[in-house]
C-alpha positions as CSV (number, residue, x, y, z in Angstrom):
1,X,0.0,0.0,0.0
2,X,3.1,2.0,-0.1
3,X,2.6,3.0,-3.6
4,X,-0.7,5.3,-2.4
5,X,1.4,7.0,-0.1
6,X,3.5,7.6,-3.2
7,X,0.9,8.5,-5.6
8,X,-1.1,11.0,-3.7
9,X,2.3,13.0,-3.0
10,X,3.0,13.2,-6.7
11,X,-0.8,14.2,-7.2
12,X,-0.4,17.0,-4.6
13,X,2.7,17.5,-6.2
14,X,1.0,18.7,-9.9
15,X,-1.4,20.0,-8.4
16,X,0.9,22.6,-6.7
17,X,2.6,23.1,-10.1
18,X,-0.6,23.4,-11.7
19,X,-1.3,26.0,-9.3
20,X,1.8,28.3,-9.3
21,X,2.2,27.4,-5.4
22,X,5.4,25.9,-6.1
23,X,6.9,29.0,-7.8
24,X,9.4,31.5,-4.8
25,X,7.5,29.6,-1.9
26,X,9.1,32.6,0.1
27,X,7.0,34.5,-1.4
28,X,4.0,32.7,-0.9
29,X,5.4,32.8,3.3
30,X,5.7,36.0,3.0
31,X,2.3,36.8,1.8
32,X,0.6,34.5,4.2
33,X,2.3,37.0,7.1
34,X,0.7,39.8,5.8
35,X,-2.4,38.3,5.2
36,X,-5.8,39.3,7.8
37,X,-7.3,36.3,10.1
38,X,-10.1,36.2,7.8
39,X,-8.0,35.8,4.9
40,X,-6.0,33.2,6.1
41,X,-8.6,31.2,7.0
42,X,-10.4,31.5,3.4
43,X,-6.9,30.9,2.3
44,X,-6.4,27.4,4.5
45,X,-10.0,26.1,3.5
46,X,-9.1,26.7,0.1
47,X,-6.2,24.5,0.2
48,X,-8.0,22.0,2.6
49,X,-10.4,21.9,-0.6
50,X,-8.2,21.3,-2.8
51,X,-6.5,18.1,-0.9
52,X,-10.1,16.9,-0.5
53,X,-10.9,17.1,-3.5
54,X,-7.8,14.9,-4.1
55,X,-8.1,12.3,-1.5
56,X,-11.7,11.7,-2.7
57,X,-10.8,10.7,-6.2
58,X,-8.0,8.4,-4.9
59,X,-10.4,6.8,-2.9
60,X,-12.7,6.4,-6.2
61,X,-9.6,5.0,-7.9
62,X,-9.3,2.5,-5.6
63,X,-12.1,1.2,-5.4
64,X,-12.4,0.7,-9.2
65,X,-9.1,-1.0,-9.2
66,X,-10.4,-3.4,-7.1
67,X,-8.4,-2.6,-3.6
68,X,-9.7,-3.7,0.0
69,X,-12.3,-2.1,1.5
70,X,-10.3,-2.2,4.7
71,X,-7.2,-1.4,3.0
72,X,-8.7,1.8,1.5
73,X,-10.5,3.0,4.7
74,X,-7.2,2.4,6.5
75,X,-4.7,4.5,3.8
76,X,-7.3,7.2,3.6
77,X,-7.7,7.8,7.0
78,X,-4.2,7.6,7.2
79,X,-3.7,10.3,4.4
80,X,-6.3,12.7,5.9
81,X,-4.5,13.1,8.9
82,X,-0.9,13.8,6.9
83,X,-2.7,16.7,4.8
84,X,-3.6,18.0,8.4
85,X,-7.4,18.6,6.9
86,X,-10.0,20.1,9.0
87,X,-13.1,18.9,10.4
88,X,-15.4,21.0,7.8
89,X,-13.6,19.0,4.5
90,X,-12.7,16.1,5.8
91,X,-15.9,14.8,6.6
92,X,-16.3,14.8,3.3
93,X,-14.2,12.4,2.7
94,X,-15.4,9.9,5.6
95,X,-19.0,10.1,4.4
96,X,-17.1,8.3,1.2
97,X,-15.6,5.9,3.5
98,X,-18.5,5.0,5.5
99,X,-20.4,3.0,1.8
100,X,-17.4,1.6,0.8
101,X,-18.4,-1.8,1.3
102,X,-21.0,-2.9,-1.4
103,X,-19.2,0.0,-4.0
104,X,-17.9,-1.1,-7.2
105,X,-16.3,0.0,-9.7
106,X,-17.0,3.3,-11.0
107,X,-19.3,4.0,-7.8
108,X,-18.6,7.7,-6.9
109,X,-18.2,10.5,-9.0
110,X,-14.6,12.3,-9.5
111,X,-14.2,15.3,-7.7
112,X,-12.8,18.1,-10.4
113,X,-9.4,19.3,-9.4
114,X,-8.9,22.8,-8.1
115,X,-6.4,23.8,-10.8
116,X,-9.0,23.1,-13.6
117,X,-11.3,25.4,-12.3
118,X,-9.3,28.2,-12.4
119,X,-9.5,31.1,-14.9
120,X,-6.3,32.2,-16.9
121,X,-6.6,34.8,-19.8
122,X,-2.8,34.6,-21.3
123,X,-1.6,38.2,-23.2
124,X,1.6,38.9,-25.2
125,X,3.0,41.7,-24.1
126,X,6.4,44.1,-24.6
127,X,8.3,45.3,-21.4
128,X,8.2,49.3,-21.5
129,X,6.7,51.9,-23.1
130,X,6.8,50.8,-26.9
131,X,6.6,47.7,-28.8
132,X,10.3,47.5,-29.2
133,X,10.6,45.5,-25.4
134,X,11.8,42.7,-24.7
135,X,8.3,40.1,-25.4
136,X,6.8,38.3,-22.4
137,X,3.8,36.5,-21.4
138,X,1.6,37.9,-18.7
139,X,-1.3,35.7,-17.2
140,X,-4.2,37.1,-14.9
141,X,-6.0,34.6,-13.2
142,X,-8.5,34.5,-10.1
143,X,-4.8,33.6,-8.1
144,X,-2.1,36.4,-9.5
145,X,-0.5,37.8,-12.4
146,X,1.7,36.3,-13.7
147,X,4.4,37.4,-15.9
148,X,6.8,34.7,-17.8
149,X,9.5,34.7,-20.6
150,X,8.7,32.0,-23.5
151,X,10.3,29.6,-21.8
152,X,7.9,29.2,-18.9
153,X,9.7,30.3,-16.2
154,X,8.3,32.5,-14.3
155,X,9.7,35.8,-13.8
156,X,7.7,38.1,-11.3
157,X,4.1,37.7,-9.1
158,X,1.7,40.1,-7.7
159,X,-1.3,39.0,-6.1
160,X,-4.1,41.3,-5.8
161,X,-4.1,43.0,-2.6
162,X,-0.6,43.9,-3.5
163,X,-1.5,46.1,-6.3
164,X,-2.4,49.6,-5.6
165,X,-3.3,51.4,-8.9
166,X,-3.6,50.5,-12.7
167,X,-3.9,52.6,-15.2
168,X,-4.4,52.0,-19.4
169,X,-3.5,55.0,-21.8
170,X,-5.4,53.7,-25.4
171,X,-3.6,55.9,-27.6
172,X,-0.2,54.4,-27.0
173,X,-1.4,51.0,-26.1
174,X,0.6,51.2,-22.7
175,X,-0.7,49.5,-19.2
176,X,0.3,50.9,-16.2
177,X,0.7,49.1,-12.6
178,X,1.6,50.2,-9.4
179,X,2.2,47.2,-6.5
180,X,3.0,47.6,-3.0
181,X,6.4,45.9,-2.0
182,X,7.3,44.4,1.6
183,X,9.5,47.5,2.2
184,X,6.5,50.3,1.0
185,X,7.9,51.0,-2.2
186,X,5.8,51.3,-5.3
187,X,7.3,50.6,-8.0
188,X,5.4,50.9,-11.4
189,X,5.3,48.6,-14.1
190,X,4.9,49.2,-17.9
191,X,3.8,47.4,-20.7
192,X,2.8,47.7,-24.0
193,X,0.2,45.4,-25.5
194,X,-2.3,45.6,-28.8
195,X,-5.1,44.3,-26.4
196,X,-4.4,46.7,-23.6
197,X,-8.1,47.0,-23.0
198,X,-8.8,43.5,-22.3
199,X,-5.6,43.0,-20.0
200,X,-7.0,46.4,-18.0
201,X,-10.3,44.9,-18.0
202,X,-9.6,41.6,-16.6
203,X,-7.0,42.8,-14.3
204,X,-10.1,45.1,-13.3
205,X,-12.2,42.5,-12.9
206,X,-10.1,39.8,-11.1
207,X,-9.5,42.7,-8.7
208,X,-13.0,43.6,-8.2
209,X,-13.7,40.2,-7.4
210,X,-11.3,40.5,-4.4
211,X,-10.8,42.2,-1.6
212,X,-8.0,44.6,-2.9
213,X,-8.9,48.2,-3.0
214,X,-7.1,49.4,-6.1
215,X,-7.6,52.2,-8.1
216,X,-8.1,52.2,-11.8
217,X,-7.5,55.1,-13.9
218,X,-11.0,56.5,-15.1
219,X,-10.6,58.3,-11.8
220,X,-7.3,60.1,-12.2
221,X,-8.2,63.0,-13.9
222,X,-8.8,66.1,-12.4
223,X,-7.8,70.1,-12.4
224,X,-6.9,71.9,-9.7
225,X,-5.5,75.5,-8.3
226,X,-2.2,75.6,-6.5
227,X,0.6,78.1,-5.6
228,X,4.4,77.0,-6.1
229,X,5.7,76.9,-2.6
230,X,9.5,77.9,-3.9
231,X,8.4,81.1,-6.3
232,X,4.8,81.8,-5.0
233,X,4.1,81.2,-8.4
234,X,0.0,80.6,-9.0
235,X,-0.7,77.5,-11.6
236,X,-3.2,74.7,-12.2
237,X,-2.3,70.9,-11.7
238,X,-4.2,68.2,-14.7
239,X,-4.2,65.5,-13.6
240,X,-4.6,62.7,-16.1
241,X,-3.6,59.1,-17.5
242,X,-0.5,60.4,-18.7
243,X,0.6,62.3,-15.5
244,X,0.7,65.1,-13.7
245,X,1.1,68.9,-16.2
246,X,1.5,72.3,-14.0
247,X,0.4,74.9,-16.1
248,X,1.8,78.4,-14.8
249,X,-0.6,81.3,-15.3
250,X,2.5,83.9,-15.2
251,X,3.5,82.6,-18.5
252,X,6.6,80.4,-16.9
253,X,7.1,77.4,-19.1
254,X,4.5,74.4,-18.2
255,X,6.3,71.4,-16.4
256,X,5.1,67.9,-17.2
257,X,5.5,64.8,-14.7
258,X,5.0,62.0,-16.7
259,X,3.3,58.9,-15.1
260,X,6.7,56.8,-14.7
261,X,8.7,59.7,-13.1
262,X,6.1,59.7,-10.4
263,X,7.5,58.1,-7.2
264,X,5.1,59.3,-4.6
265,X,3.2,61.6,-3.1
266,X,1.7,63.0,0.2
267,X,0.2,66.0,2.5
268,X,0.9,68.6,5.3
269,X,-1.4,70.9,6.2
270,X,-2.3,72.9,2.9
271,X,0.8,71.8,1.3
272,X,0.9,69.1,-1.3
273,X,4.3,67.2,-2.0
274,X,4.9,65.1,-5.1
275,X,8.0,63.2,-5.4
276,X,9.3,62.5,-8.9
277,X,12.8,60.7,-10.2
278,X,15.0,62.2,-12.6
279,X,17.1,60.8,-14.9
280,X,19.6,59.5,-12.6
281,X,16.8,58.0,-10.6
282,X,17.4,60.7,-7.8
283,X,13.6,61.7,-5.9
284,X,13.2,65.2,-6.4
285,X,10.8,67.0,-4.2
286,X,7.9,69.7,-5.5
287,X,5.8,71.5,-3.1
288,X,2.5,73.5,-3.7
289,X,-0.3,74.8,-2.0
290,X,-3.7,74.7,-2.3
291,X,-7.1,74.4,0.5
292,X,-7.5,71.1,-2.0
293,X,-4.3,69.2,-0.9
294,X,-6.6,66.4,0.1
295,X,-8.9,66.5,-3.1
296,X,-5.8,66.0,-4.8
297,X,-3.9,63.4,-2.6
298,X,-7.3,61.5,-2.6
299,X,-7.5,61.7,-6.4
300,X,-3.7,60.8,-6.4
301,X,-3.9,57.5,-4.2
């Protein structure tokens, strides 16, 4: 009966595969850490699902190859309590045990496997601002997004309550995507893609199915009155997909922040801060003020 033992861990095994759960398991720890009670609960009955699911089917496989009753009550049993299930799935899979003894053959239907049911929509997509990028896959399911070279390995992960605000500019085909890291940072990711609206939409949607509150850029738009705090300066701040453009009404030159410069921004009092990077990837600080710092910071974040 050792070969069971065997062939359930190589089930759980693909499954994990199937899943993405074996890809950076550090970051899968890490995640876990930061996750709410709630979430990982929902996050440990998903998983206890998943191994139900399996141990169910074996049992059905066993009995149509003919193994002992007692033989399959015992590895079962004995499985169920290696997976570490809980109370709520496992009985489940004791309800199966308990009519074992005049089953047959193809007796009990097959569970279908948690990696099946998951949704994947798979884009081809250019690293950067152009079509001239490097070429990688990116795939948003109900789990992540993805994003692997074409050789299947996979290169980075966000889940969802990692990612902050998305934005999709139609004219140059470019998707924009800011994630939260472990240290604060948000670093922004570009990509150009000739179906930029259906990778924004069903990033959109996966997202809206979740808990993660993120942002997405039909509300990033926006005009509104501010002094320059170094020249006293008066202008008006647009905001809009493609940044941030001050437009001086002294007849100074208008300054654009485009949407990758921007690293940050935040609020004191009646003064609004927003922190951009230069070419040598230095943050450079710009301070106005305005009585609708918060309109702004709220529009911003």
């Amino acid at each position: 009966m050792e070969f069971w033992e065997t062939l359930f861990g190589d089930i759980v095994s693909q499954e994990r595969q199937s899943m993405g759960l074996n890809d950076n398991p550090v970051q899968l720890i890490e995640r876990f850490r930061r996750l709410s009670s709630v979430d990982r609960v929902c996050l440990e009955h998903e998983e206890d699902l998943a191994l139900t699911g399996l141990l169910v089917n074996m049992a059905a496989f066993m009995v149509a190859m003919g193994a002992e009753h007692y033989q399959i009550t015992n590895k079962i049993r004995r499985l169920v309590g290696r997976a570490h299930i809980g109370l709520q799935f496992s009985q489940h899979v004791y309800d199966i045990l308990r009519v074992l003894e005049p089953a047959r053959g193809n007796a009990f239907e097959l569970w279908p496997l948690r990696s099946r049911q998951i949704n994947r929509q798979i884009f081809m997509v250019h690293q950067g601002e152009s079509m001239s990028g490097d070429m990688c896959i990116i795939e948003v399911s109900d789990l992540a997004i993805v994003l692997n070279d074409f050789t299947g390995e996979v290169r980075q992960r966000w889940f969802y309550e990692d990612i902050v605000r998305a934005n999709y500019h139609p004219s140059s085909c470019v998707l924009c995507m800011w994630v939260r890291e472990e240290d604060g940072v948000l670093p922004y990711n570009f990509w150009c893609v000739k179906k930029g609206r259906q990778l924004y939409d069903a990033v959109e949607n996966y997202i809206n199915g979740s808990s993660a509150p993120a942002i997405f850029g039909s509300s990033i738009t926006g005009q509104f009155p501010v002094r320059d705090s170094e020249s006293g300066e008066a202008a008006v701040l647009t905001l809009s997909p493609d940044g941030i453009a001050c437009r001086y009404t002294t007849g100074r030159k208008h300054l654009m922040y485009e949407l990758g410069s921007i690293v940050d921004c935040s609020e004191d009092g009646d003064i609004f801060t927003l922190y951009t990077a230069d070419e040598d990837h230095h943050v450079v600080e710009h301070r106005f003020e305005s009585l609708q710092v918060p309109q702004i910071v709220k529009t911003m974040m």
